[in-house]
C-alpha positions as CSV (number, residue, x, y, z in Angstrom):
1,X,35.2,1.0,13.1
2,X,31.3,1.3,12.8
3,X,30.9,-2.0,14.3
4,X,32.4,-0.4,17.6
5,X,30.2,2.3,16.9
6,X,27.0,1.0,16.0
7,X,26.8,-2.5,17.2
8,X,26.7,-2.0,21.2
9,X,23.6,0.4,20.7
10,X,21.8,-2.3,19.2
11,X,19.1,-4.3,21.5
12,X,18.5,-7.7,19.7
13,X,21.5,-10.3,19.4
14,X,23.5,-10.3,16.3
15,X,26.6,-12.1,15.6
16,X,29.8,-12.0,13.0
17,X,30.3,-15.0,11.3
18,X,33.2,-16.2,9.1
19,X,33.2,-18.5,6.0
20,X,34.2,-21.2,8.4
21,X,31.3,-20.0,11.2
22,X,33.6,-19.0,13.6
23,X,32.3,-15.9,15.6
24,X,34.2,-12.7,15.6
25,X,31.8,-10.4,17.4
26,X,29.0,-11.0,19.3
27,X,26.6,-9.5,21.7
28,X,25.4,-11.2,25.2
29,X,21.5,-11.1,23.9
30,X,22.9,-13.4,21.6
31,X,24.1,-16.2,24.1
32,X,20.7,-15.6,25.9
33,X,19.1,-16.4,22.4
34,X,21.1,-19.6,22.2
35,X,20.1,-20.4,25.7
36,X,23.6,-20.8,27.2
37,X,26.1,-18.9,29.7
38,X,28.8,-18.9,26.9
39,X,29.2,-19.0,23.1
40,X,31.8,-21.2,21.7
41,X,33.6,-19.5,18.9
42,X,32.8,-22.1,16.0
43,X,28.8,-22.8,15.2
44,X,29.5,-25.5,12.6
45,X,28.9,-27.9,15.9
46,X,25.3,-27.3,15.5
47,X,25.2,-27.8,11.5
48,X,23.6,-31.2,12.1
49,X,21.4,-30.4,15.4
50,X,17.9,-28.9,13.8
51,X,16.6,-29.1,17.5
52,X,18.7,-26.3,18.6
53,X,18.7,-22.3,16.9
54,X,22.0,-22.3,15.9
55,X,21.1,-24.8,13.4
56,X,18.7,-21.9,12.2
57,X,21.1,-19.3,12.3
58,X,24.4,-21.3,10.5
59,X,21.6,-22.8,7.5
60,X,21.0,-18.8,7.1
61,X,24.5,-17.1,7.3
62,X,25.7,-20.3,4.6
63,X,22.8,-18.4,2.7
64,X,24.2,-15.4,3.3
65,X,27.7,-16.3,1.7
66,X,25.6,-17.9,-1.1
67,X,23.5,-14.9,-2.6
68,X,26.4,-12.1,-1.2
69,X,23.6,-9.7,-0.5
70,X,21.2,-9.0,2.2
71,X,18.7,-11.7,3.3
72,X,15.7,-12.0,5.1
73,X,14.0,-15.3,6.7
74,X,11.5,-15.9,9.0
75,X,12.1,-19.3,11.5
76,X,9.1,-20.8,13.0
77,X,9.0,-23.9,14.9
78,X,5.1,-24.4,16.6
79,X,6.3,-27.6,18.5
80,X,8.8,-25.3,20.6
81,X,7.0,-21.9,20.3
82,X,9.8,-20.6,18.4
83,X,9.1,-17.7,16.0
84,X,12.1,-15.3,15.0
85,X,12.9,-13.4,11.8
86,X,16.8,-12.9,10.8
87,X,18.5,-10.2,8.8
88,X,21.4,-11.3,7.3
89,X,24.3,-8.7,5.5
90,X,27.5,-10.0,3.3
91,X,30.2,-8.0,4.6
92,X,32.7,-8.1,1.8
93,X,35.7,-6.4,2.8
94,X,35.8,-9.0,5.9
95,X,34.4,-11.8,4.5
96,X,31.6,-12.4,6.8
97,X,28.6,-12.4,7.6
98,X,26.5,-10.2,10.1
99,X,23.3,-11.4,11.7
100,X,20.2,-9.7,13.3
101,X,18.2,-11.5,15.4
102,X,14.6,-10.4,15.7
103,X,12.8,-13.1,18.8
104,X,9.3,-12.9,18.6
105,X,8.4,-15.9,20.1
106,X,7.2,-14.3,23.4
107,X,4.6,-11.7,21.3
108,X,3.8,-14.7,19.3
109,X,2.6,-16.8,22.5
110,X,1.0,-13.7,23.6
111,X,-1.1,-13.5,20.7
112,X,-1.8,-17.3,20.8
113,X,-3.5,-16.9,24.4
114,X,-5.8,-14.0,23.5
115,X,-6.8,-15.9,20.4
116,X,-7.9,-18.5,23.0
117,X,-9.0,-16.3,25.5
118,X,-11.5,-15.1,22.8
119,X,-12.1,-18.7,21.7
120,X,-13.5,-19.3,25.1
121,X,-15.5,-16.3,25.2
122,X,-17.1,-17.3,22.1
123,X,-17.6,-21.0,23.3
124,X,-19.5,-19.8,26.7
125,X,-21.5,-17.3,24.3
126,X,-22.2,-20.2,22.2
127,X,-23.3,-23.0,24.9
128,X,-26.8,-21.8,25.0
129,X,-27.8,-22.1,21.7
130,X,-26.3,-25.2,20.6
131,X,-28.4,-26.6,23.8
132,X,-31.2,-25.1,22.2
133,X,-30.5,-26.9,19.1
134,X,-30.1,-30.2,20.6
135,X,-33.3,-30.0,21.6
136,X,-35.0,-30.6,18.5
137,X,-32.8,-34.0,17.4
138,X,-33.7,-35.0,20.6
139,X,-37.2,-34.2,20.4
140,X,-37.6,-36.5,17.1
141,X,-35.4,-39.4,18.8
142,X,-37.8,-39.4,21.9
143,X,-40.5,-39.0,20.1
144,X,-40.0,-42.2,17.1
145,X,-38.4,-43.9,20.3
146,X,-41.7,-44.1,22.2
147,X,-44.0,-44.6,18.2
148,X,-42.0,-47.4,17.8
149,X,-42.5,-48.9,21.5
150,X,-46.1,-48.8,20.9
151,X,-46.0,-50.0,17.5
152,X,-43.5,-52.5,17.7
153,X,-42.0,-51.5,14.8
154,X,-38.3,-49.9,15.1
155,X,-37.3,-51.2,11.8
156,X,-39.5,-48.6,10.3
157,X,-38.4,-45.4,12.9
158,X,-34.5,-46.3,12.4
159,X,-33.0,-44.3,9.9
160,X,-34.5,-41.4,10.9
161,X,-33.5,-41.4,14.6
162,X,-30.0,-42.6,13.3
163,X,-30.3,-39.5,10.9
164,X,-31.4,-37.4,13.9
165,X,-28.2,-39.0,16.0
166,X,-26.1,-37.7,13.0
167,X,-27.2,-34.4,13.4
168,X,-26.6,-34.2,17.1
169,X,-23.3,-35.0,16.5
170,X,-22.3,-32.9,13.6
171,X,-23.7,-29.8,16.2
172,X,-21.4,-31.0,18.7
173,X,-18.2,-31.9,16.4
174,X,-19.2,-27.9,15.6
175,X,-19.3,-26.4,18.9
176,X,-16.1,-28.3,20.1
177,X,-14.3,-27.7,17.5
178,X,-13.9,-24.1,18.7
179,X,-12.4,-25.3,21.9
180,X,-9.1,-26.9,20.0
181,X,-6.1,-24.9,20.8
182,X,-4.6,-25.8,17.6
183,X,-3.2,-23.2,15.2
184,X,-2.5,-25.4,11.9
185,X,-3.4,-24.7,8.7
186,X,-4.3,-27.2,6.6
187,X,-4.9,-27.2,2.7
188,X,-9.0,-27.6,2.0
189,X,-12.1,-27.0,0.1
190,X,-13.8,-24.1,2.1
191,X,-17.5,-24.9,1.9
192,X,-17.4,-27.6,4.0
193,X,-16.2,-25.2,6.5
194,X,-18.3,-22.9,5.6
195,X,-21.5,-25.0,6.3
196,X,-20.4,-25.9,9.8
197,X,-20.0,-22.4,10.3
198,X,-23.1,-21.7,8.8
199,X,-24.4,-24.7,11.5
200,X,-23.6,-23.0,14.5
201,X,-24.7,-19.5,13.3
202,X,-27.8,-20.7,12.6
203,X,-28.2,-22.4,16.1
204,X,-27.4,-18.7,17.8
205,X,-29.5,-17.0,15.4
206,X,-33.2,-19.1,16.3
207,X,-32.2,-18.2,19.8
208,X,-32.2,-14.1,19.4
209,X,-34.9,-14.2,16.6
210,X,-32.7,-12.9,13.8
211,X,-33.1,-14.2,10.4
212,X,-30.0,-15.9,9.2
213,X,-29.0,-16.4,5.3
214,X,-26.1,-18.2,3.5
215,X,-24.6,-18.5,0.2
216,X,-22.0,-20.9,0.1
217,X,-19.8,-21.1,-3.2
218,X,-19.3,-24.9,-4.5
219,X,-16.2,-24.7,-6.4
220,X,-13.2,-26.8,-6.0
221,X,-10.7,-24.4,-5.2
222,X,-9.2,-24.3,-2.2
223,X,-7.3,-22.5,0.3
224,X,-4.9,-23.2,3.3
225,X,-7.0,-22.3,6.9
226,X,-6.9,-22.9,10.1
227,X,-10.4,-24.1,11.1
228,X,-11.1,-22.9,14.9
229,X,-9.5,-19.5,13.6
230,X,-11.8,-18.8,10.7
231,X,-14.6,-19.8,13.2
232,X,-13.3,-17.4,15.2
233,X,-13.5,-14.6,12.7
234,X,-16.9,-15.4,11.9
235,X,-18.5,-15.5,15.1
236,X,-16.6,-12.6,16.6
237,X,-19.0,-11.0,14.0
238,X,-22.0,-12.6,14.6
239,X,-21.3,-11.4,18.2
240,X,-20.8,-8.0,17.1
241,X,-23.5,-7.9,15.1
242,X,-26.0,-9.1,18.1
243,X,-24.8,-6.5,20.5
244,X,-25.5,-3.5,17.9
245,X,-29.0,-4.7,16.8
246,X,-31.7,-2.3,18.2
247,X,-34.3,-4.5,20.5
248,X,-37.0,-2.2,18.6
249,X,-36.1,-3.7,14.9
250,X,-38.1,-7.2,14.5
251,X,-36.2,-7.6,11.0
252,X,-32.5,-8.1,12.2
253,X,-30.6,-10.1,9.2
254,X,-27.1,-11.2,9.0
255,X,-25.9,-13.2,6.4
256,X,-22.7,-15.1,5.2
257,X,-21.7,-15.4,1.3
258,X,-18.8,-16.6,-0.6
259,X,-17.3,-16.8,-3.8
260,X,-14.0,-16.6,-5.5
261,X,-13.0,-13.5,-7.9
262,X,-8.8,-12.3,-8.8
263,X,-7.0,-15.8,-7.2
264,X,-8.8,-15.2,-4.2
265,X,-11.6,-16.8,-1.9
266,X,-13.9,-14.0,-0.6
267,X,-16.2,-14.1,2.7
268,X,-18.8,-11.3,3.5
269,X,-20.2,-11.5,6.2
270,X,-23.2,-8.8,6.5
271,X,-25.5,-7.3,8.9
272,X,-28.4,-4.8,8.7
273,X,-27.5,-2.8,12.5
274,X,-27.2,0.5,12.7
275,X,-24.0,0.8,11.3
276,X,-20.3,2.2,13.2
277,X,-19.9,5.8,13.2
278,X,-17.0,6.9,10.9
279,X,-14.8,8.2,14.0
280,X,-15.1,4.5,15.6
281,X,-14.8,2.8,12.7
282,X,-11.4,4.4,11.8
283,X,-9.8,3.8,15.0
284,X,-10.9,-0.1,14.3
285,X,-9.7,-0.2,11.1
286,X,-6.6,1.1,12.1
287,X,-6.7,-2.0,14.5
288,X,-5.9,-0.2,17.6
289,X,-5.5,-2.4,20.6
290,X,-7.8,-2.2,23.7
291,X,-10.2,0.1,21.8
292,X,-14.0,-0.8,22.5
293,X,-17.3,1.7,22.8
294,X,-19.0,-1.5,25.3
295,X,-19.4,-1.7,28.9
296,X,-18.2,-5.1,29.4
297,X,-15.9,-5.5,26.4
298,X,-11.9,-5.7,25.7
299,X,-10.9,-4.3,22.8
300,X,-9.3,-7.4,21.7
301,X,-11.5,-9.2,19.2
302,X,-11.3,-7.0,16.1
303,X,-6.9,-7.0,16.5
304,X,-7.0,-10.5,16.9
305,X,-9.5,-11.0,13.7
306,X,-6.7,-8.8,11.6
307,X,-4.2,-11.0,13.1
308,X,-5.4,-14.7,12.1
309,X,-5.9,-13.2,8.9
310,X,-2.4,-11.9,8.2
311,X,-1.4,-15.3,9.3
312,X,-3.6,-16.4,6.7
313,X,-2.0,-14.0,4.1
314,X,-5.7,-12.3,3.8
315,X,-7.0,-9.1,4.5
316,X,-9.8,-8.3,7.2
317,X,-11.8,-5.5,6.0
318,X,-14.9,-3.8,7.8
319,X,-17.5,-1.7,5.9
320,X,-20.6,0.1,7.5
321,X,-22.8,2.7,6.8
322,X,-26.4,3.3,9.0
323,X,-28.2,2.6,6.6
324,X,-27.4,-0.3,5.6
325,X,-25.4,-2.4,8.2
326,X,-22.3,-3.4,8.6
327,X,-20.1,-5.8,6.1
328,X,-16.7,-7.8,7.2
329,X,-15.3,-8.8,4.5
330,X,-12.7,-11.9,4.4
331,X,-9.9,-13.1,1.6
332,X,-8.0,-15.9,1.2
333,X,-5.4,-16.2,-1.5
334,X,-6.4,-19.7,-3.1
335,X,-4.0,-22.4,-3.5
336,X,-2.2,-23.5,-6.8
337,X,-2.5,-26.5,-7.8
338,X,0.1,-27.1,-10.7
């Protein structure tokens, strides 16, 4: 038979199930799946329990025995760091149903820690320069503060230190908002993003002397994002971008622009560096792990941009040339509204 054949080679749990769910084969992966010494031979205990994966994997195989042909579903529950993917095939001359199980919760985790590993990277790279940008709200506050102690008028000073106070806080709200180890995606009008982004870009910019531009679209469409993540993506550029500007150009530029074109929303997010040499460049499009030309760095930043982005259903592409910089650019398929 070429389940005796074939099945004990195979590394992942499977099972056989019946019409009525009772189990006819199984591996011992698959108990360690389930999280439990033994399987009992009927799963249509755990029709009702959606805490537990069997629920998961019953719900598919009665899917299975629905559509009689091969299925595949992804399971993802964020609240227990579970993430699997299931293969499901209509066995017709036994009138079951066999099931793959692909775990990728652990690799999912994994991910989830460099993406914070590199969110706190970005948040100690950042620290300066939003303290440098305080200092101007500040400046203003202090300043009206002490005007209106010698003129005894605060009436007239406070809107604009309340305005000033406002500002403070939007650069904080910016800056912290980095630090949220939260992955979901919620449905939104970009530009607002955009302009925070923009925000905290600018603040790193006046600190390095480069000269910062932004074009942000205005449209209502919108697109489903995580906010820390797309942060993420644009300032692992910005980053970038600082480290390969030459000390002896006084006219580094780096820019952001949006706008939407074929159902999607685009980002491109530009600088005029030196450019990547083609050999180093295809190695990062290629996304390759670990790969970095710096002393100091880890090879992790570019992988873990394509990543959030694939979780995004997007596409991360990088475009350079020496003499004209180097362009990432970002899309987003936009949401239907029906």
């Amino acid at each position: 038979m070429w389940d005796q054949e074939v099945l004990p080679h195979f590394i992942h749990p499977y099972v056989i199930l019946d019409h009525d769910l009772m189990i006819s084969k199984h591996n011992n992966e698959f108990a360690s799946f389930l999280g439990i010494d033994s399987v009992e031979k009927r799963l249509s205990a755990y029709k009702e329990d959606e805490n537990h994966r069997a629920f998961y994997i019953t719900s598919f195989a009665e899917e299975v025995f629905l559509e009689k042909k091969p299925l595949v579903k992804d399971y993802n529950n964020e609240s227990k760091g579970d993430y699997f993917r299931l293969k499901g095939i209509y066995l017709p001359e036994r009138y079951s149903v066999l099931i793959f199980i692909y775990d990728q919760s652990f690799e999912k985790r994994y991910n989830h820690l460099l993406l914070f590993q590199n969110q706190m990277e970005s948040v100690s790279h950042l620290s300066a320069g939003v303290a440098h940008e305080l200092r101007n709200p500040l400046s203003v506050i202090k300043g009206f503060l002490q005007l209106s102690s010698l003129t005894n008028s605060y009436d007239k000073y406070s809107s604009t230190i309340l305005s000033e106070v406002d500002r403070m806080n939007g650069i904080i709200e910016n800056f912290l908002s980095m630090a949220r180890r939260n992955i979901k995606k919620e449905v939104q009008n970009p530009a607002k993003l955009l302009h925070s982004i923009a925000d905290i870009i600018h603040s790193e910019c006046l600190m390095k002397g480069i000269n910062f531009t932004f074009d942000i679209y205005q449209g209502t469409e919108e697109i489903k994002v995580n906010d820390s993540s797309l942060k993420q993506v644009a300032l692992n550029a910005l980053r970038n971008a600082m480290e390969a500007f030459t000390q002896k150009n006084k006219n580094n530029c780096f820019s952001l622009k949006s706008f939407v074109e074929k159902g999607e929303y685009w980002i491109v997010i530009k600088d005029n560096g030196d450019g990547i040499p083609k050999d180093i460049l295809k190695k990062l499009e290629a996304g390759k792990p670990f790969f970095t030309t710096k002393d100091q760095g880890t090879g992790i930043g570019i992988p873990l941009c394509k990543t959030i982005m694939q979780d995004h259903n997007g596409t991360f592409t990088i475009k350079s040339d020496p003499d004209s910089g180097t362009s990432i650019v970002l899309t987003f398929p936009l949401v239907k509204n029906y």
